[in-house]
Steps between C-alpha positions, in 0.01 A plus 500: 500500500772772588662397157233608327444853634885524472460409120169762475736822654461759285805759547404895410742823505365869454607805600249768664513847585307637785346911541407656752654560842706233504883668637541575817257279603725160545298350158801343391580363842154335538499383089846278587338383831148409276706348229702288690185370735350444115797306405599730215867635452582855248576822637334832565617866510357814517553718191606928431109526432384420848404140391556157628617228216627110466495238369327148650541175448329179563192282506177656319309440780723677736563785228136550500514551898771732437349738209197497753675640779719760314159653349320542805664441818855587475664602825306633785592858452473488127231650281479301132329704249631218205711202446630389139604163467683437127723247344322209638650197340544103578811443638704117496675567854533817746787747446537608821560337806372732760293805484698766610430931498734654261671863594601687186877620563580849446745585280795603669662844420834519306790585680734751368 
């Protein structure tokens, strides 16, 4: 029996932008913690246009949990006005073995 719902796992990756209040509010904090508890791995970030984006990975039920959650709950301070979920594709295996929040590095300043 477990071989057969092993065989019938359907792997999914898509990337998704959320709007709305979603920095400063620990969004990206609470998307690793939701990921991970949904058994997903990807990344998330926020972006220079006051957005929160990533990439997920994983089972399509659990994916649908996930594009749930960052449409209308979010974290508990956040306020989600919309959530765009594109490149959705079938994926073979994960590419990614963790989910993890992604800081952008700042380009450091030449010295003279």
């Amino acid at each position: 029996m477990a071989a057969a719902a092993s065989s019938s796992r359907r792997l999914l990756s898509l990337d998704f932008e959320v709007f709305g209040k979603v920095q400063g509010v620990f969004f990206r904090k609470w998307t690793e913690r939701k990921s991970k508890e949904f058994g997903l791995v990807g990344w998330v970030k926020n972006t220079k246009v006051s957005t929160v984006t990533g990439q997920l990975q994983g089972e399509k039920q659990n994916i649908d949990l996930m594009k749930v959650w960052l449409s209308t709950e979010g974290s508990p301070k956040s306020t989600i006005t919309n959530c765009e979920f594109t490149n959705e594709r079938s994926i073979n295996k994960l590419g990614f073995s963790d989910f993890k929040i992604v800081r952008e590095s700042r380009p450091k300043k030449k010295v003279k």
